[in-house]
PDB file with one MODEL, atoms N, CA, C and O in Angstrom:
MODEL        1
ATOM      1  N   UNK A   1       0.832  -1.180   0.000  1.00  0.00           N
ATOM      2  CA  UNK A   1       0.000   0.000   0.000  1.00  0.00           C
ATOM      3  C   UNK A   1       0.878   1.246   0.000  1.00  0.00           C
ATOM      4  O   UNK A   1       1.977   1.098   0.535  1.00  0.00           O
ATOM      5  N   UNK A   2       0.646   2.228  -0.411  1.00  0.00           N
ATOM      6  CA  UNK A   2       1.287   3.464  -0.832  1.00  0.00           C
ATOM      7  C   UNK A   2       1.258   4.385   0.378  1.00  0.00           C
ATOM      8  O   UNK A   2       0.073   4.717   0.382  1.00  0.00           O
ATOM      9  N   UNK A   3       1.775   4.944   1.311  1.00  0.00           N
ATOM     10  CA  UNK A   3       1.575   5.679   2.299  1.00  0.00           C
ATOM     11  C   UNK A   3       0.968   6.911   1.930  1.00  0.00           C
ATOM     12  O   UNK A   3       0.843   7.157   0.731  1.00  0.00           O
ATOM     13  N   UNK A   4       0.516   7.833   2.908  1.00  0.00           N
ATOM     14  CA  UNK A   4      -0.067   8.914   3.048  1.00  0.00           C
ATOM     15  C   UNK A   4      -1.676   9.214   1.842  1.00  0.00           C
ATOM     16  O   UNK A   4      -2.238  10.239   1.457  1.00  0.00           O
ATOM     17  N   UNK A   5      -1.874   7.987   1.644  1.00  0.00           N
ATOM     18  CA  UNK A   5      -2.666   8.659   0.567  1.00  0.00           C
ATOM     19  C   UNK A   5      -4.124   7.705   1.089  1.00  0.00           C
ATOM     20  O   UNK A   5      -4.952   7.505   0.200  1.00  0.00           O
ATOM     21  N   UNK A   6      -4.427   7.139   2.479  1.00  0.00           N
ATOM     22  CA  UNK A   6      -5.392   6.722   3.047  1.00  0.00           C
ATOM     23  C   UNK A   6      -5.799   7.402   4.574  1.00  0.00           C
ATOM     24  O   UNK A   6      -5.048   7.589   5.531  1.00  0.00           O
ATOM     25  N   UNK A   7      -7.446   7.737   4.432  1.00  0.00           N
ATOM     26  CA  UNK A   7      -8.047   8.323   5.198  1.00  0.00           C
ATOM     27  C   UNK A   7      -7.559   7.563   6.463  1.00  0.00           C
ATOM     28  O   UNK A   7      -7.376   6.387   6.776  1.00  0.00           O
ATOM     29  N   UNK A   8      -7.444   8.685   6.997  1.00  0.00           N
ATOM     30  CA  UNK A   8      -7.416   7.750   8.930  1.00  0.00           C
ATOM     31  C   UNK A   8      -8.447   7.521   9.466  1.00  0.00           C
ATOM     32  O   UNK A   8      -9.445   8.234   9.572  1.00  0.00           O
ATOM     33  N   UNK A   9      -8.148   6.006  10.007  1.00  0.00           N
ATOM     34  CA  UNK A   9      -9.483   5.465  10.107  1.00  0.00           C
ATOM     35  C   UNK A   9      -9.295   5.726  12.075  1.00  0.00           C
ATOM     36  O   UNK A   9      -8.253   5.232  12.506  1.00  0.00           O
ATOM     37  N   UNK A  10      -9.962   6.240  12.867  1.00  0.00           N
ATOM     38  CA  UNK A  10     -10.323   6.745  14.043  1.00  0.00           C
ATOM     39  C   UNK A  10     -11.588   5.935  14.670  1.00  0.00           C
ATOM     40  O   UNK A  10     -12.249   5.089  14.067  1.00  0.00           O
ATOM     41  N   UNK A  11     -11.752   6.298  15.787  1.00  0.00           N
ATOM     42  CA  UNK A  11     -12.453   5.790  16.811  1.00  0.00           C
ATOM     43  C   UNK A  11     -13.589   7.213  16.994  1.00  0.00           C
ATOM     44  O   UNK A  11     -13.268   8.381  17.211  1.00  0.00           O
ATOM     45  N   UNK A  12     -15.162   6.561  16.799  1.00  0.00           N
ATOM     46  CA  UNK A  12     -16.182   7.749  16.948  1.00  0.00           C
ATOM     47  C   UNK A  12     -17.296   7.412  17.486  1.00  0.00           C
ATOM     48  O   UNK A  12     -17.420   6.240  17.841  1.00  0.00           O
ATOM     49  N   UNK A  13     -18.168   8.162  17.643  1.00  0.00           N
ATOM     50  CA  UNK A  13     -19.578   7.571  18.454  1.00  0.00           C
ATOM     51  C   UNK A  13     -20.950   7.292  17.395  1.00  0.00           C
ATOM     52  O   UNK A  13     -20.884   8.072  16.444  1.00  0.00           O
ATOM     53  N   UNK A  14     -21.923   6.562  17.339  1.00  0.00           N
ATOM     54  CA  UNK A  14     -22.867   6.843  16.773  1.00  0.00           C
ATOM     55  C   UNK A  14     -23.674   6.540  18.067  1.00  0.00           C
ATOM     56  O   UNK A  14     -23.694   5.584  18.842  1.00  0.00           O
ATOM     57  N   UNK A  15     -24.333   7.730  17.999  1.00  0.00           N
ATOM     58  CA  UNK A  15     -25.193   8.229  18.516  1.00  0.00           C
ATOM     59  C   UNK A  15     -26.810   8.370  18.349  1.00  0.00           C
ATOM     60  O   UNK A  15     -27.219   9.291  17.643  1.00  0.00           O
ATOM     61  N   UNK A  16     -27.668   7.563  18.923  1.00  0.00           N
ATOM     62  CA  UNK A  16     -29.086   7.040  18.486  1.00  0.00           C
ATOM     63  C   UNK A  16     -30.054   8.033  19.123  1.00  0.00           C
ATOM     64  O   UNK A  16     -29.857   8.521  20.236  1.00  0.00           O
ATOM     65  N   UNK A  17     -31.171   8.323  18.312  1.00  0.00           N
ATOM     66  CA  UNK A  17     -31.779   9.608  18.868  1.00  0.00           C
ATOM     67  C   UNK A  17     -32.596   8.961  20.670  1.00  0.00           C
ATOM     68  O   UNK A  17     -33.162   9.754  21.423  1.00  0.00           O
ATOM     69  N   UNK A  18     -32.477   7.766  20.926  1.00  0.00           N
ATOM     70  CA  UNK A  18     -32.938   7.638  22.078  1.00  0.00           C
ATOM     71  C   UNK A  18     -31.473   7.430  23.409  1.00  0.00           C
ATOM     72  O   UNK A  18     -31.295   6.789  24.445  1.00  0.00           O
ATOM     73  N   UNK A  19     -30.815   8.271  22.679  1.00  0.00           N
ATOM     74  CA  UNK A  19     -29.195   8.550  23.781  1.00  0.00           C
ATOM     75  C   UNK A  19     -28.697   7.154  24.207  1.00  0.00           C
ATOM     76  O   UNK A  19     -28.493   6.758  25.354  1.00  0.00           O
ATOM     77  N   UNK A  20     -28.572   6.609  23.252  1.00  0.00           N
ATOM     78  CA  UNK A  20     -27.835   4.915  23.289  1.00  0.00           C
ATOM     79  C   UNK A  20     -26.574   5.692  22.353  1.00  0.00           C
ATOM     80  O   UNK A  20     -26.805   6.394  21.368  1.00  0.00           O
ATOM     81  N   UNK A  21     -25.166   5.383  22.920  1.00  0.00           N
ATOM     82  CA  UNK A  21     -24.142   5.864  22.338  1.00  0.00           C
ATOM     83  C   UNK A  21     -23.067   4.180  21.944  1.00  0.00           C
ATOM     84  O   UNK A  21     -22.708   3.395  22.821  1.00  0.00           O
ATOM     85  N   UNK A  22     -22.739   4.007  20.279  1.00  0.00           N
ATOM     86  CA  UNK A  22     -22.292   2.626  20.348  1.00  0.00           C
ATOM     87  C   UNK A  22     -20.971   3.593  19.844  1.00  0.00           C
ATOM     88  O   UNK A  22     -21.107   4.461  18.982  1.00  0.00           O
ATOM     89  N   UNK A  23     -19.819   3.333  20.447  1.00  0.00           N
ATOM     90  CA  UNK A  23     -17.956   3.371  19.789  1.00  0.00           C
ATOM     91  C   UNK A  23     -17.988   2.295  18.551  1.00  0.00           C
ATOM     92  O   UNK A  23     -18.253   1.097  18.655  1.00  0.00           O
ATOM     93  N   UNK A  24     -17.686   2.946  17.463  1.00  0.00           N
ATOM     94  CA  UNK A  24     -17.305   2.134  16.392  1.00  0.00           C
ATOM     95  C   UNK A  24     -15.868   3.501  15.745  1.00  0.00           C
ATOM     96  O   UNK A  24     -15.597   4.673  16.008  1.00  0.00           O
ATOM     97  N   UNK A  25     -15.207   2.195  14.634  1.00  0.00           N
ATOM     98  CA  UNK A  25     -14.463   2.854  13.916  1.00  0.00           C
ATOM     99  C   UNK A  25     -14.580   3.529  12.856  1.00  0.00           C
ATOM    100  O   UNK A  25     -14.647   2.703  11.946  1.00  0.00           O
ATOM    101  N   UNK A  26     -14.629   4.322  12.537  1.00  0.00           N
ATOM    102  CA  UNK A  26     -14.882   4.917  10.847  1.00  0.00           C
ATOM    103  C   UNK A  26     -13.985   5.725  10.367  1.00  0.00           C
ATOM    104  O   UNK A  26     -13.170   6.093  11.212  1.00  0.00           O
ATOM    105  N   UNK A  27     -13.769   6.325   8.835  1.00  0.00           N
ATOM    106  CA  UNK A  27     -13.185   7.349   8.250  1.00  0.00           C
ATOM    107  C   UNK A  27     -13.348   8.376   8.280  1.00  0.00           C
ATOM    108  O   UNK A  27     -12.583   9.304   8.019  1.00  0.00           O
ATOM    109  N   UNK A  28     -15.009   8.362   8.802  1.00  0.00           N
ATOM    110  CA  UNK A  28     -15.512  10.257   9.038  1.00  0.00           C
ATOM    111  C   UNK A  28     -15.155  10.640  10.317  1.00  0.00           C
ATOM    112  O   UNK A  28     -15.136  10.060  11.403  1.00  0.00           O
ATOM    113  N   UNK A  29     -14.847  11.864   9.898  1.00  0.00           N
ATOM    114  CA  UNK A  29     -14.665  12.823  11.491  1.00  0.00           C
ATOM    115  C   UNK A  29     -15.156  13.382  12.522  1.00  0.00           C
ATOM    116  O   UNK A  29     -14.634  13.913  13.502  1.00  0.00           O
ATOM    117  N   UNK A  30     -16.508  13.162  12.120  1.00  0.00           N
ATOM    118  CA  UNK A  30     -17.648  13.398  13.320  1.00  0.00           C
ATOM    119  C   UNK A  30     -18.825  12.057  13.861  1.00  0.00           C
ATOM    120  O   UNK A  30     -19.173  11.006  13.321  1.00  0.00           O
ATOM    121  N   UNK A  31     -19.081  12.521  14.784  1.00  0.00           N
ATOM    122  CA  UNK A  31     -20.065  11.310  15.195  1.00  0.00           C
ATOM    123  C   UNK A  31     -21.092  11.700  14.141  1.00  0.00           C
ATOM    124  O   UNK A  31     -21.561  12.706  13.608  1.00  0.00           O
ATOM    125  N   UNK A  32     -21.241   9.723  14.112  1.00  0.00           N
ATOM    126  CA  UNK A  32     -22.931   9.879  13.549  1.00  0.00           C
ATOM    127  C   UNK A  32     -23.989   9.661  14.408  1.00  0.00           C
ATOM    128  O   UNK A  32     -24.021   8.991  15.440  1.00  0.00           O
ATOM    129  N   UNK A  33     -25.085  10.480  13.711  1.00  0.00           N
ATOM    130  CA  UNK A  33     -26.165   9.991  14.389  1.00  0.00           C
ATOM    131  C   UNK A  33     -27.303   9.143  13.721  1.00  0.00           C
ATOM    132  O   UNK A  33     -27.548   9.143  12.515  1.00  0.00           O
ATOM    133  N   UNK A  34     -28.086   8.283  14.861  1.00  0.00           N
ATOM    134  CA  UNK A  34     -28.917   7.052  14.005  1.00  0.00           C
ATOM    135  C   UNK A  34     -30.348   7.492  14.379  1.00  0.00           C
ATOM    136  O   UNK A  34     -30.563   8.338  15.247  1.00  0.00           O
ATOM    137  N   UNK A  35     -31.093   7.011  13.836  1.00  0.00           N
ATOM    138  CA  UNK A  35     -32.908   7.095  13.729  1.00  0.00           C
ATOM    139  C   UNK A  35     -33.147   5.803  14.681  1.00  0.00           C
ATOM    140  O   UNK A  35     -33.950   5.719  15.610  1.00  0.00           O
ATOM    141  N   UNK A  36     -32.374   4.962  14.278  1.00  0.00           N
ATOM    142  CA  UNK A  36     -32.760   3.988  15.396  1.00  0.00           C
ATOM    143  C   UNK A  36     -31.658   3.126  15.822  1.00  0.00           C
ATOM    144  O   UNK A  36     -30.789   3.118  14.951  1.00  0.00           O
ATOM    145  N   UNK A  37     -31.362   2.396  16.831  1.00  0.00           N
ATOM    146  CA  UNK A  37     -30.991   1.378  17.225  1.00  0.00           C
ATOM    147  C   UNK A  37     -31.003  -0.069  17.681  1.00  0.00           C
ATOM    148  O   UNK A  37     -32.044  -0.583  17.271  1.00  0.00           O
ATOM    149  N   UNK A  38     -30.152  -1.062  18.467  1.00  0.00           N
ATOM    150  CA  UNK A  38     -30.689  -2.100  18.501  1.00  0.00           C
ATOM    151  C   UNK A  38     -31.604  -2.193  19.965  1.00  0.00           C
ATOM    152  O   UNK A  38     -32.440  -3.051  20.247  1.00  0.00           O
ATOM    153  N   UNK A  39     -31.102  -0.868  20.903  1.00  0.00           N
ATOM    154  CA  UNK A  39     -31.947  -0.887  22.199  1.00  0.00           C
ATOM    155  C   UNK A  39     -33.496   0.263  21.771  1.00  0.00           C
ATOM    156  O   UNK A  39     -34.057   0.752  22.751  1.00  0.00           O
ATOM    157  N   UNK A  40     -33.969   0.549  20.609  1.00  0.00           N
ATOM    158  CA  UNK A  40     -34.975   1.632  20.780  1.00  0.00           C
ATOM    159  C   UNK A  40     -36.044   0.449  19.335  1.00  0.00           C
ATOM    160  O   UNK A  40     -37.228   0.551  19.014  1.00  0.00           O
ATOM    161  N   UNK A  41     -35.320  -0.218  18.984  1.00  0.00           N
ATOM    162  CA  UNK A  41     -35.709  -0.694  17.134  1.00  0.00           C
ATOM    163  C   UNK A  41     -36.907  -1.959  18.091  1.00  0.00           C
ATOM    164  O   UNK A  41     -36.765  -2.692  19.070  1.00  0.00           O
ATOM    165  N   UNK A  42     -37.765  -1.725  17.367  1.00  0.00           N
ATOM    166  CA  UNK A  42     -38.677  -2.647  17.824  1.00  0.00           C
ATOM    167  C   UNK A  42     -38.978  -3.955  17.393  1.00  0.00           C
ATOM    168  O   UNK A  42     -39.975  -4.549  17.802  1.00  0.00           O
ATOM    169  N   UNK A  43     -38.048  -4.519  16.461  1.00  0.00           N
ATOM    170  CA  UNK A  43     -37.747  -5.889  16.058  1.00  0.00           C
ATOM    171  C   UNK A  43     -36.854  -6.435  17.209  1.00  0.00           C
ATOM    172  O   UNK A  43     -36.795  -7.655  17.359  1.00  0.00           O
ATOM    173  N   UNK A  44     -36.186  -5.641  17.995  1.00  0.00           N
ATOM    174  CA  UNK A  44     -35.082  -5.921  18.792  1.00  0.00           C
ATOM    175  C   UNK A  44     -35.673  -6.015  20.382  1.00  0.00           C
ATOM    176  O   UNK A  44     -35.420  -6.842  21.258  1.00  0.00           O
ATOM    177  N   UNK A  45     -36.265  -5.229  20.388  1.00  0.00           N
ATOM    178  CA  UNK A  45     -37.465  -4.847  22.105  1.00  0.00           C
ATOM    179  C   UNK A  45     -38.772  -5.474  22.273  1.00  0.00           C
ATOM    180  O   UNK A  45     -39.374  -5.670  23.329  1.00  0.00           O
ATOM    181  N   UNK A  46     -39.209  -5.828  20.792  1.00  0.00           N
ATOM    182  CA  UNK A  46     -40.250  -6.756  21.275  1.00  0.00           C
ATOM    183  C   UNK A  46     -41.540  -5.902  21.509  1.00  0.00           C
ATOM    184  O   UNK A  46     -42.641  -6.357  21.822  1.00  0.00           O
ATOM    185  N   UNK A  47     -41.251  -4.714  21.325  1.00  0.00           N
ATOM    186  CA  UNK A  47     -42.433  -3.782  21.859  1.00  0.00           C
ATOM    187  C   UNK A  47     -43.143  -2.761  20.286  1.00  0.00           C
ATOM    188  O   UNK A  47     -42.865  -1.578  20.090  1.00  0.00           O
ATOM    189  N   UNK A  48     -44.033  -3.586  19.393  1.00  0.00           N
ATOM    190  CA  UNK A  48     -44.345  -3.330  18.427  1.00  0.00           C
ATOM    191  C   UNK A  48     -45.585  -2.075  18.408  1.00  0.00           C
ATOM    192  O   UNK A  48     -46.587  -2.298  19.088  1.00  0.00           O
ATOM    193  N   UNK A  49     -45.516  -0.930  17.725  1.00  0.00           N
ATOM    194  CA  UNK A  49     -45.897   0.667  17.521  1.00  0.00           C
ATOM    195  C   UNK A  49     -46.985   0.302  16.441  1.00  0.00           C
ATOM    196  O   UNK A  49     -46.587  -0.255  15.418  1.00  0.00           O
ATOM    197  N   UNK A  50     -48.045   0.517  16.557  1.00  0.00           N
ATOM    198  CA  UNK A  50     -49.029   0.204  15.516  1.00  0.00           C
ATOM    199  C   UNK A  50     -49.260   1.843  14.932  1.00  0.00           C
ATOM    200  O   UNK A  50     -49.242   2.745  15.770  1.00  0.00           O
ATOM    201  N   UNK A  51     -49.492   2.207  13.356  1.00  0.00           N
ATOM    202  CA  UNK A  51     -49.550   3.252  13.264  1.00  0.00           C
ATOM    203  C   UNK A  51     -50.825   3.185  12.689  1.00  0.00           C
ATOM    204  O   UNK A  51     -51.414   2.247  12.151  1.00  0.00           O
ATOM    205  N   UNK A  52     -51.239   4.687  12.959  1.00  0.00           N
ATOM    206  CA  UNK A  52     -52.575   5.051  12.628  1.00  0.00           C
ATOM    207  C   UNK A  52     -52.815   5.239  10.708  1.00  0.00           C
ATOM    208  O   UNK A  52     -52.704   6.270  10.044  1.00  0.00           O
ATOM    209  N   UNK A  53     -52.974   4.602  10.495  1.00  0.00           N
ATOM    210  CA  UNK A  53     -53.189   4.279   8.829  1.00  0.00           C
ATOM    211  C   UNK A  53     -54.571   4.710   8.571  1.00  0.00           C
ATOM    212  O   UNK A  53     -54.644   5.339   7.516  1.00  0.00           O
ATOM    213  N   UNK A  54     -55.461   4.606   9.061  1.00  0.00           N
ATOM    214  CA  UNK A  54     -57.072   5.130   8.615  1.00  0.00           C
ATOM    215  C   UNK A  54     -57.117   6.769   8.279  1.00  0.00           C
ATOM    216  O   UNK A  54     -57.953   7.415   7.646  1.00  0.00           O
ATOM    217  N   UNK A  55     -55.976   7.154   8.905  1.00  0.00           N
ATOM    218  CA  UNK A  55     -55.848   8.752   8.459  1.00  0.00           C
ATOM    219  C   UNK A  55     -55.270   8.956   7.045  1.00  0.00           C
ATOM    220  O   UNK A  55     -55.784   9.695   6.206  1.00  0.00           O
ATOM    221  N   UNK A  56     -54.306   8.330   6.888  1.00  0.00           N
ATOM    222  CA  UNK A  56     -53.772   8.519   5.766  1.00  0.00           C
ATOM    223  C   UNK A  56     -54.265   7.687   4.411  1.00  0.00           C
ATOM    224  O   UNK A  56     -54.101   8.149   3.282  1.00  0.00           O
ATOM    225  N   UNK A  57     -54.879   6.422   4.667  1.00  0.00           N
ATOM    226  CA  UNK A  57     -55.715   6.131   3.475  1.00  0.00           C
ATOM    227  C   UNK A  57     -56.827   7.549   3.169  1.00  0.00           C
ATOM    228  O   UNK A  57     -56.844   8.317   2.207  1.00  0.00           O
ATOM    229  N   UNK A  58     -57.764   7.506   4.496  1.00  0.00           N
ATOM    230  CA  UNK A  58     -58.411   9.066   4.163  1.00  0.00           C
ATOM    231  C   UNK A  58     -58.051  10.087   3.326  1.00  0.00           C
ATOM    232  O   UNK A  58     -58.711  10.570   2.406  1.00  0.00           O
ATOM    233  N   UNK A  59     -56.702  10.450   3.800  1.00  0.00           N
ATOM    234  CA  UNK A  59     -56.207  11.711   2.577  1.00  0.00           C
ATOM    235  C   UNK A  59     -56.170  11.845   1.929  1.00  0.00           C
ATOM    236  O   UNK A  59     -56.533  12.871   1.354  1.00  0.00           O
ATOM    237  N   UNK A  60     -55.331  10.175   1.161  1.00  0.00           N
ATOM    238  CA  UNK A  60     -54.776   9.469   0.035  1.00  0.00           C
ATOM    239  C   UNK A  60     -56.465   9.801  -0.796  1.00  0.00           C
ATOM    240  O   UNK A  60     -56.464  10.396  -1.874  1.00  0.00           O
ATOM    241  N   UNK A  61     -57.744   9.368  -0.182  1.00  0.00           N
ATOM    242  CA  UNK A  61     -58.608   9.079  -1.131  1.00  0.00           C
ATOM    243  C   UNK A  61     -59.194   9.813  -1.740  1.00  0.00           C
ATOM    244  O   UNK A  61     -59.725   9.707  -2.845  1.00  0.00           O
ATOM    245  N   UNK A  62     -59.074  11.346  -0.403  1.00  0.00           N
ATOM    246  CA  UNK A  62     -59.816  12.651  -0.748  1.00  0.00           C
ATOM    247  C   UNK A  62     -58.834  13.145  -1.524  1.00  0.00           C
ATOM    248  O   UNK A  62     -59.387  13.934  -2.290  1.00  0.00           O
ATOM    249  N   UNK A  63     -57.581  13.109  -1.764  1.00  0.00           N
ATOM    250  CA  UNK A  63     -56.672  14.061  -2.588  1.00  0.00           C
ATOM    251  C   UNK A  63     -56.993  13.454  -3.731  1.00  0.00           C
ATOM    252  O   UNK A  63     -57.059  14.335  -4.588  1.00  0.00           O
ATOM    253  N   UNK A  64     -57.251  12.298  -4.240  1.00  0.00           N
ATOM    254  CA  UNK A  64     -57.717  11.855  -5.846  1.00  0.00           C
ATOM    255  C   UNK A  64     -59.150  11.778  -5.768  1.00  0.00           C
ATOM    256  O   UNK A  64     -59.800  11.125  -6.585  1.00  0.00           O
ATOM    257  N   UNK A  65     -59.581  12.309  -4.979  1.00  0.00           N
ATOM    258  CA  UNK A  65     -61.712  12.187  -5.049  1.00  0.00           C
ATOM    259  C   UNK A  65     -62.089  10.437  -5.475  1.00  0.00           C
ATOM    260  O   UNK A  65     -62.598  10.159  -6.561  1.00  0.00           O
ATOM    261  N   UNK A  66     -61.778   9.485  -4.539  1.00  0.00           N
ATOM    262  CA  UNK A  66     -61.726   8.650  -4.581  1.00  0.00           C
ATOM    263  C   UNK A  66     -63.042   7.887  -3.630  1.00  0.00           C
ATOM    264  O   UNK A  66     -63.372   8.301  -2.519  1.00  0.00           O
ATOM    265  N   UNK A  67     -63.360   7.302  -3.975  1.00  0.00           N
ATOM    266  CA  UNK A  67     -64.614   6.965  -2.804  1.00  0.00           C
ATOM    267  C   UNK A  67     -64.152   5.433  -1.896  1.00  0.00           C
ATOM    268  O   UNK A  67     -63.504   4.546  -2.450  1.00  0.00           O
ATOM    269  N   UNK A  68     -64.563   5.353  -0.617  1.00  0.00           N
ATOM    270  CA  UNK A  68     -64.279   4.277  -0.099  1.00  0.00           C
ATOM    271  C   UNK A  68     -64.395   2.669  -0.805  1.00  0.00           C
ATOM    272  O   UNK A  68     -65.484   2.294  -1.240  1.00  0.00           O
ATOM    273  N   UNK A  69     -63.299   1.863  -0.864  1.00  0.00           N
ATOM    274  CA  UNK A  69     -63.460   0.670  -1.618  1.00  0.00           C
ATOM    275  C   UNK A  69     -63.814  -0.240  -0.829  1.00  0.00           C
ATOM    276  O   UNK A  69     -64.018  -1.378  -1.251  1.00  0.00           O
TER     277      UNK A  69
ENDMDL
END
């Protein structure tokens, strides 16, 4: 390998919006941050979020003048 001509690879945080912080290595220079993790992700917790869908078919039907099927 050719010296000086590879990113330094460093030690950083990713950072999960429910303040779970995992140390990994990467090339970028700032922490990342995640939408989810394996302590907040609900495939992982077991604790499944049902979303309200009857609203948004609603919208979906009135924005094309669609009548209930």
């Amino acid at each position: 390998m050719k010296k000086n001509i590879h990113p330094e690879y460093k030690k950083i945080s990713a950072i999960c919006s429910c303040g779970y912080t995992i140390p990994v290595f990467s090339t970028k220079k700032k922490d990342m941050l995640l939408d989810l993790c394996s302590q907040c992700h609900p495939f992982y917790t077991g604790k499944q979020r049902s979303m309200n869908k009857k609203g948004r078919i609603q919208r979906f039907q009135k924005r094309f003048n669609l009548s209930e099927i």
